[in-house]
C-alpha positions as CSV (number, residue, x, y, z in Angstrom):
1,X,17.8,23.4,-31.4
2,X,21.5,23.8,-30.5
3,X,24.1,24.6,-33.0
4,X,27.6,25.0,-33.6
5,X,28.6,28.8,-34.6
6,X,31.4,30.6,-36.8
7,X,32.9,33.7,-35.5
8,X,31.6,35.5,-38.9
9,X,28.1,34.4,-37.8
10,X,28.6,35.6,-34.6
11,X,29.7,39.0,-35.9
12,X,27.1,39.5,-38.3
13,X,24.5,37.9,-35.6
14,X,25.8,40.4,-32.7
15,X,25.4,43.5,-34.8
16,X,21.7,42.2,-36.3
17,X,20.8,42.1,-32.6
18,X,22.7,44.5,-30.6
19,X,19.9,47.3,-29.7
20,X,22.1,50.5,-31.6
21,X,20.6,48.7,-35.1
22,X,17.3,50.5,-34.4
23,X,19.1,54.1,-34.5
24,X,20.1,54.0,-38.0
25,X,16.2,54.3,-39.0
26,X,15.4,56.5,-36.1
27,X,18.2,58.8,-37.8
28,X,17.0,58.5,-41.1
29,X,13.3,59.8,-39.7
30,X,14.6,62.7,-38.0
31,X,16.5,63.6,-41.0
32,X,13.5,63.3,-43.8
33,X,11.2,65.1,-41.4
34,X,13.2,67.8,-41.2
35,X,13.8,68.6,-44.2
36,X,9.9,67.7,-45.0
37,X,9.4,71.2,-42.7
38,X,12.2,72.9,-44.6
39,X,10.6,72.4,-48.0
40,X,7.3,73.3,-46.1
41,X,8.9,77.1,-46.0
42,X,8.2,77.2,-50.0
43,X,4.9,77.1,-49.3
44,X,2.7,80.4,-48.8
45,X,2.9,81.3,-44.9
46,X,-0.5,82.3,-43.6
47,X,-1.3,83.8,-40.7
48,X,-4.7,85.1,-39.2
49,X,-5.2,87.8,-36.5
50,X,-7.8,89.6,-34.4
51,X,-7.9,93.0,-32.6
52,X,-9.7,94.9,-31.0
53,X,-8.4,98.4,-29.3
54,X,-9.5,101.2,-27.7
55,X,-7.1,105.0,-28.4
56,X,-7.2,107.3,-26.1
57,X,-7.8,109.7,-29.4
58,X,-8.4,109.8,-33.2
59,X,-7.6,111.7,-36.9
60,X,-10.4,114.2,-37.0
61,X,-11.4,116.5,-39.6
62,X,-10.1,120.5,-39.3
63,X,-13.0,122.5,-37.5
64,X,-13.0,125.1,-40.9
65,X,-13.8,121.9,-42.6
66,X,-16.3,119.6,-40.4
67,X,-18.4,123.1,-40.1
68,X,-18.5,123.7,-43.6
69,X,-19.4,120.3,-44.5
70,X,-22.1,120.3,-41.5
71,X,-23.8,123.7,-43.1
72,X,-24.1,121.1,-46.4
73,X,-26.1,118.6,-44.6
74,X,-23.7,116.2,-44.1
75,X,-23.5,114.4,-40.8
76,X,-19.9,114.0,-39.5
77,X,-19.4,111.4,-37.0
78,X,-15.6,111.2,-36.9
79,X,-13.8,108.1,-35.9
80,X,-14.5,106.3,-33.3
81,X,-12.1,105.5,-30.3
82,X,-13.0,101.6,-30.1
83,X,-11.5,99.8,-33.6
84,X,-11.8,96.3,-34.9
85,X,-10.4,94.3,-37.5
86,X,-10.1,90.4,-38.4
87,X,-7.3,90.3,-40.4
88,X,-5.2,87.6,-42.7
89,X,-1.8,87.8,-43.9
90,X,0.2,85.7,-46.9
91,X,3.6,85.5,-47.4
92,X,5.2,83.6,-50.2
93,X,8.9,83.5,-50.4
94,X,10.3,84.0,-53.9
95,X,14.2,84.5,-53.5
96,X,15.9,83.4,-49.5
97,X,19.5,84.0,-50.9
98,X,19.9,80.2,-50.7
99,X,18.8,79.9,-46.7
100,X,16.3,76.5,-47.1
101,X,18.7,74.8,-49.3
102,X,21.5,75.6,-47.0
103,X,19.5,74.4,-44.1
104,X,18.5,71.3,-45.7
105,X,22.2,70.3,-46.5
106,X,22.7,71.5,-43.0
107,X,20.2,68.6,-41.5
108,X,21.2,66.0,-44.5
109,X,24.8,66.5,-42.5
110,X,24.0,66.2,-39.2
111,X,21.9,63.2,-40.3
112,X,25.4,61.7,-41.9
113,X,27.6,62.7,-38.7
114,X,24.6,60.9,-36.0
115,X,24.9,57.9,-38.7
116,X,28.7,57.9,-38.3
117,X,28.9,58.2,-35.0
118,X,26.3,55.4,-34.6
119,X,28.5,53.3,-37.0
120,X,31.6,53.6,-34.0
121,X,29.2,52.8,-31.3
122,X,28.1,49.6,-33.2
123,X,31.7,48.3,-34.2
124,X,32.9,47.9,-30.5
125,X,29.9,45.4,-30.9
126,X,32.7,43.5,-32.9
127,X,35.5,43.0,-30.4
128,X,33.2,42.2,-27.5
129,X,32.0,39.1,-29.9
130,X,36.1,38.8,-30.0
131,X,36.8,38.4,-26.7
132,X,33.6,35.6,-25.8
133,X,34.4,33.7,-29.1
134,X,38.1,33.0,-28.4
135,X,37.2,32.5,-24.2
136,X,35.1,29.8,-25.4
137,X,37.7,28.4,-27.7
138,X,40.1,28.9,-25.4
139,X,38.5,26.5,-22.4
140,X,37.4,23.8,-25.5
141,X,41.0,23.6,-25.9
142,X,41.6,23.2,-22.0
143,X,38.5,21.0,-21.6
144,X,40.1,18.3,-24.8
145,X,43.7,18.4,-23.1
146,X,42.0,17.8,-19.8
147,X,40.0,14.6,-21.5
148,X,43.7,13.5,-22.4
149,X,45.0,13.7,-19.3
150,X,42.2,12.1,-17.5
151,X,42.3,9.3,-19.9
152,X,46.3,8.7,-19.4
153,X,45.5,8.7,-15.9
154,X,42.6,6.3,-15.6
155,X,45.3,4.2,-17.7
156,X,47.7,4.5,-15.3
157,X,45.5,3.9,-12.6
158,X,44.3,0.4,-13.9
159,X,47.9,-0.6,-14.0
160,X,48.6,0.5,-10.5
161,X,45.6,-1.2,-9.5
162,X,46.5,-4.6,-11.0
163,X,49.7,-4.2,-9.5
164,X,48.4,-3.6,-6.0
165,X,46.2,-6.6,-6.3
166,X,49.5,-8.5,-7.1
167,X,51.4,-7.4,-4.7
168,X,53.6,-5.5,-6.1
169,X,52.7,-1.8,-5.2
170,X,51.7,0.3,-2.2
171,X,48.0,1.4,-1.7
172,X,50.0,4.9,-1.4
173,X,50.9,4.5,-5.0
174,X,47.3,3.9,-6.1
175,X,46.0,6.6,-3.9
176,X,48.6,9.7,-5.7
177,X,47.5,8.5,-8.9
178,X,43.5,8.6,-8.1
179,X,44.1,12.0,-6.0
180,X,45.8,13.6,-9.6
181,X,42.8,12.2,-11.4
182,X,40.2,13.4,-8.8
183,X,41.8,16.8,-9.1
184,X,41.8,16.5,-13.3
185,X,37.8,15.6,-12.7
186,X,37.7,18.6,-10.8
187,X,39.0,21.0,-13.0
188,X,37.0,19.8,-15.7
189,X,33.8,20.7,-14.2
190,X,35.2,24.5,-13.3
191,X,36.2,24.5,-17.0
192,X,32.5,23.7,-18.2
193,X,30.8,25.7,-15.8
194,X,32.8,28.5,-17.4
195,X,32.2,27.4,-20.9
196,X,28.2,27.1,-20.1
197,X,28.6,30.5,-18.8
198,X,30.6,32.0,-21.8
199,X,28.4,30.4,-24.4
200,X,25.2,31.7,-23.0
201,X,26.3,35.2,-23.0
202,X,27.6,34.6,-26.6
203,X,24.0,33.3,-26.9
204,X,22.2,36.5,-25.8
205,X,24.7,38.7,-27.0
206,X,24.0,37.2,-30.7
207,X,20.4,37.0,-30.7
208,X,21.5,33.4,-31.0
209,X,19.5,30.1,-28.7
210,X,21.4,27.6,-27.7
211,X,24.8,28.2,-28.9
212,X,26.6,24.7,-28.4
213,X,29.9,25.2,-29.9
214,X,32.2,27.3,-31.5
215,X,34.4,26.5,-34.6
216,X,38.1,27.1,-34.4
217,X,38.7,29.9,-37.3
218,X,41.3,29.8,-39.7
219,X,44.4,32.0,-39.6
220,X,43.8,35.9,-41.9
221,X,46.0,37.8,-43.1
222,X,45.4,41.1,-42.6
223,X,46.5,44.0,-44.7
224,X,46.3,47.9,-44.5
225,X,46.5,51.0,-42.5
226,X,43.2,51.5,-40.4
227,X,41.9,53.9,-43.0
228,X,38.3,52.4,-43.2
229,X,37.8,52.1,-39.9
230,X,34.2,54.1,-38.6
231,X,36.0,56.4,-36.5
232,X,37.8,58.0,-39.8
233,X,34.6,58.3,-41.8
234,X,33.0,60.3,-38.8
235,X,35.8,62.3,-39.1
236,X,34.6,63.0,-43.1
237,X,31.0,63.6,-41.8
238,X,32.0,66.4,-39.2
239,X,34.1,67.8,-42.2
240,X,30.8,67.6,-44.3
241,X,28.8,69.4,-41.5
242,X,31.0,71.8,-40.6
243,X,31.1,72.9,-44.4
244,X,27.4,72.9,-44.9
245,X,27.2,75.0,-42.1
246,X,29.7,77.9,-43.5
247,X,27.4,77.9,-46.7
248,X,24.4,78.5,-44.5
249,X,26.9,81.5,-43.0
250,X,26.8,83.1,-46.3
251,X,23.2,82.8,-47.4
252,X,22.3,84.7,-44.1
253,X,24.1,87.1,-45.0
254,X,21.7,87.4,-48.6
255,X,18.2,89.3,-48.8
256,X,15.3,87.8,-48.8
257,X,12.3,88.7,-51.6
258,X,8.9,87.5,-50.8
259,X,5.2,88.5,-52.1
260,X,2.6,89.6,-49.6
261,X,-0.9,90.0,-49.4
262,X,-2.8,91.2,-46.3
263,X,-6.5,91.8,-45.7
264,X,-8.5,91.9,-43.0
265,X,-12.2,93.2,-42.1
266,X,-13.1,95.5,-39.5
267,X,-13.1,99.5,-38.7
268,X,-11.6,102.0,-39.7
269,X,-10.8,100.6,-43.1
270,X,-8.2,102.3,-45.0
271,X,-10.6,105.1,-46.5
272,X,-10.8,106.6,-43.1
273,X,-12.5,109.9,-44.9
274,X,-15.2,107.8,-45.6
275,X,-15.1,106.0,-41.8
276,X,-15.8,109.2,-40.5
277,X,-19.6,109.2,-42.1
278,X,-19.8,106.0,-42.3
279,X,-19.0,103.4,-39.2
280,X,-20.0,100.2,-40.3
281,X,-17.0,97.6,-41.1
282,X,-15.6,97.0,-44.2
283,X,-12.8,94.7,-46.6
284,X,-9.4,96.0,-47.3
285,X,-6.6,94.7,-48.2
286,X,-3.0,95.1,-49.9
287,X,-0.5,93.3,-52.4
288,X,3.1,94.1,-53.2
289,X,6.7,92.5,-52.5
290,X,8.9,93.0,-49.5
291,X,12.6,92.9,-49.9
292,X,14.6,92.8,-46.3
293,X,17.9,92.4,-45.8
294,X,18.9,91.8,-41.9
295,X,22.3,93.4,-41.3
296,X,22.4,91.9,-37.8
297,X,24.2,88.5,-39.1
298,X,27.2,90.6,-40.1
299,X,27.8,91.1,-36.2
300,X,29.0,87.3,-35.5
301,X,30.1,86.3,-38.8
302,X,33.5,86.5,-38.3
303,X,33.4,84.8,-34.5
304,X,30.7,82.2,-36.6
305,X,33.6,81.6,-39.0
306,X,36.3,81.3,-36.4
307,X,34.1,78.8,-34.6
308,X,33.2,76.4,-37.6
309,X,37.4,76.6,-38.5
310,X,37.8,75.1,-34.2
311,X,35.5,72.0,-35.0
312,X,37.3,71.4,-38.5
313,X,40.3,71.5,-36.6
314,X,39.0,69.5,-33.7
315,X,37.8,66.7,-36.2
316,X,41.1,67.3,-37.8
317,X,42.8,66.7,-34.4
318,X,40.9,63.5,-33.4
319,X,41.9,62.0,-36.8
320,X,45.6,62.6,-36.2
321,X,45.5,61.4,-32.6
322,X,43.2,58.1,-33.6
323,X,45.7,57.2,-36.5
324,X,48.9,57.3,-33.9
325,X,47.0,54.8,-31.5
326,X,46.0,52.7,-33.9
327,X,49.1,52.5,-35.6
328,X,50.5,52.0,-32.1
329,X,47.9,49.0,-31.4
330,X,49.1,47.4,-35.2
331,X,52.1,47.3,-34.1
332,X,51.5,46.0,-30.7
333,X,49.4,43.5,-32.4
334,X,51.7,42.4,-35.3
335,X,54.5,41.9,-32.7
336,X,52.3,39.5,-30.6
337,X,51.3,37.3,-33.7
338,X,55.1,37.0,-34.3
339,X,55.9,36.3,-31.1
340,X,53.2,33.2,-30.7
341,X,54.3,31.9,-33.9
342,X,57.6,31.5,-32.7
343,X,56.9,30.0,-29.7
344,X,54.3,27.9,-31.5
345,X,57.3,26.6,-33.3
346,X,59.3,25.8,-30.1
347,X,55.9,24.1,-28.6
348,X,55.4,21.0,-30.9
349,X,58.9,20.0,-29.6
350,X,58.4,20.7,-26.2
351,X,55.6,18.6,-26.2
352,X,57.1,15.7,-27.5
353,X,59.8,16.1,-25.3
354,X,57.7,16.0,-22.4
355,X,55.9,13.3,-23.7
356,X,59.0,11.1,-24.0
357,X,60.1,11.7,-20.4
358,X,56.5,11.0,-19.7
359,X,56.7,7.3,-21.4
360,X,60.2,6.7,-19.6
361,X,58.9,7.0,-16.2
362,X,55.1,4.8,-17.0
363,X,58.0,2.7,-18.8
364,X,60.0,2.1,-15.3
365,X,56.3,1.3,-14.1
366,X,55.2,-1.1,-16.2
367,X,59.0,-3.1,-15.6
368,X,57.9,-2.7,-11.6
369,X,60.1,1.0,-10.9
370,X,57.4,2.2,-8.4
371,X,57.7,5.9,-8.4
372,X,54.4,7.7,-8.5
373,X,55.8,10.8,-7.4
374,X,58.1,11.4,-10.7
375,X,55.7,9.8,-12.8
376,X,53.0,12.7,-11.7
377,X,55.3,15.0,-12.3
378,X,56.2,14.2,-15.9
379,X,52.2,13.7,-16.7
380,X,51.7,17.4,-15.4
381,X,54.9,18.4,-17.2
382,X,53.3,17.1,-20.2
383,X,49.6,18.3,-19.4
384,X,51.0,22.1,-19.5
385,X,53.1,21.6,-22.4
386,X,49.8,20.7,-24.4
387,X,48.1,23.4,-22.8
388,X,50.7,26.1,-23.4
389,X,50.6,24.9,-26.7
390,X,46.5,24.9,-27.8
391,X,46.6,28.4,-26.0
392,X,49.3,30.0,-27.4
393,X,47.3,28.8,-31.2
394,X,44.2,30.2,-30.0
395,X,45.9,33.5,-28.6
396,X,47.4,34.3,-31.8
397,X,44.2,33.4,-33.6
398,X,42.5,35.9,-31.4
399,X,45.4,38.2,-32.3
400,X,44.9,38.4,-35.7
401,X,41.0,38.8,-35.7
402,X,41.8,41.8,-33.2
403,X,44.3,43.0,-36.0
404,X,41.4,42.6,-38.6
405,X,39.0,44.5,-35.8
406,X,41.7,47.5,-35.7
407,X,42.3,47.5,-39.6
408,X,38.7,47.0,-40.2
409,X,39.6,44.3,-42.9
């Protein structure tokens, strides 16, 4: 069913529909699954092996020793050159000098800074909505002044009719007045083949079907200094990152405590006096706690640190250099709104300026003063008086909601 839309609805509509929505949960995903696996690292790690070598030699027994033990009936076999084993290995982590958590803050970050950054791609969705709203309103206001003049035409054109069929005007006459109307008619269909066009990309744009009309908005005042705009607060998320990512620095630098337990079956076992009489495959297996420390961070800490400082000052940078535009853009912006509302001032007059001279010369017609040719004139004097007013109202309307868009009001 079609409707009639505000340009808040359109806004909110727009950004319900534009495609980018469906990142936000895509980022949230990526984020609790990673630090799902990250907490997965408190778990015990196991691991499971299986080997099977051949040396090209093997411990054996002193020759004073094997003989003696021979002479005693014991048969020594020594080790054999083929081994075996099927082993298993646990590893539970007791102390990481802080390296999950830092991680996890690490990804909670990065989540924060992809949100952010999703946040600046969606509010361009904002002044795209901008720029269809006000080109619709803009060719309503064209299309209800063109209605006007074709209706002050059409009167003029009876009367130059009925005077023709009197006698007392040319067919010339008749014919300038019904070519400016022609050419009115005409321009009225370019204007609503432009407005169809305008409203059905609105339409698609907003997720919206059949988007009739659009509502003039009222004048806003807007107030502030661009400070909540998106771009800013990806700015604080970088920050965020870039400090998570120093604390992850330091707990690299930390030594790690973990419990072990290995075992595994197979021959030799680790009585390999006994594997030597005996060569059949046994269980063995070891506890205890590992404490390592790897050094090897040290190397690039510093050139780590230097390059973690770059992006905070790179952030840093972006914020300075977004402020100055946008400042620039208030400005630019502020000084437009002025500017139409002084010449809006100037416009009412104008128009009823233009409109007097208008009613003078269809005056001089209506008394029998035949002269189509002025009388056109002051119509179309009129016609863009009107005009230049409704646009210059609708241009600083669309001023102000591009101030709101820049000050994120």
């Amino acid at each position: 069913m079609a409707q009639a839309v505000t340009i808040d609805e359109c806004q909110k509509a727009a950004r319900e529909n534009y495609p980018l929505i469906k990142r936000y949960d895509l980022i949230a995903k990526t984020t609790d699954l990673t630090v799902s696996n990250l907490n997965k690292q408190w778990l015990p790690q196991v691991g499971a092996s299986a080997q099977a070598t051949y040396q090209s030699d093997v411990m054996t027994l002193p020759d004073a020793l094997k003989e003696m033990l021979e002479q005693r009936d014991y048969d020594v076999k020594g080790l054999k050159k083929d081994q075996y084993r099927v082993a298993l290995n646990v590893d539970q982590n007791i102390w990481d000098g802080g390296r999950i958590s830092s991680q996890k803050e690490v990804a909670k970050a990065q989540g924060e800074v992809d949100k952010a950054q999703n946040d600046v791609n969606l509010y361009t969705v904002a002044q795209r909505v901008n720029e269809l709203y006000f080109g619709v309103l803009t060719v309503d206001e064209r299309l209800k002044i063109n209605n006007d003049l074709q209706t002050l035409l059409q009167s003029d054109l009876d009367k130059l009719n009925a005077m023709y069929k009197g006698g007392t005007a040319m067919r010339s006459d008749v014919s300038s007045i019904k070519a400016e109307k022609l050419n009115a008619e005409q321009q009225a269909t370019d204007l609503k083949a432009t407005r169809q066009s305008l409203l059905r990309v609105l339409s698609v744009f907003c997720g919206i079907d059949n988007i009739s009309a659009v509502s003039k908005p009222s004048v806003v005042t807007t107030v502030g200094n661009g400070n909540n705009r998106p771009e800013l607060q990806l700015v604080d998320a970088q920050l965020k990152l870039a400090d998570a990512q120093e604390k992850q620095l330091k707990a690299n630098l930390m030594p790690r405590l973990s419990a072990f337990a290995q075992g595994y079956y197979g021959y030799p076992g680790y009585d390999m006096f006994h594997d030597m009489f005996h060569r059949d495959w046994s269980l063995n297996g070891t506890v205890g706690l590992r404490l390592t420390w790897n050094i090897g961070a040290l190397y690039t800490n510093k050139n780590d640190r230097a390059k973690i400082q770059n992006q905070r000052d790179m952030a840093e940078n972006y914020r300075e250099t977004f402020l100055f535009n946008n400042r620039l853009k208030e400005i630019q912006q502020n000084e437009d709104i002025q500017k139409y509302r002084s010449m809006m001032k100037e416009d009412s007059e104008i128009v009823d300026l233009r409109r007097d001279v208008r009613q003078a010369a269809e005056s001089k017609l209506n008394h029998g003063i035949i002269d189509t040719n002025n009388l056109l004139q002051e119509i179309n004097r009129e016609n863009t008086a009107k005009n230049n007013m409704s646009i210059h109202e609708v241009q600083m309307l669309k001023q102000m909601y591009d101030l709101k868009y820049t000050l994120n009001n």
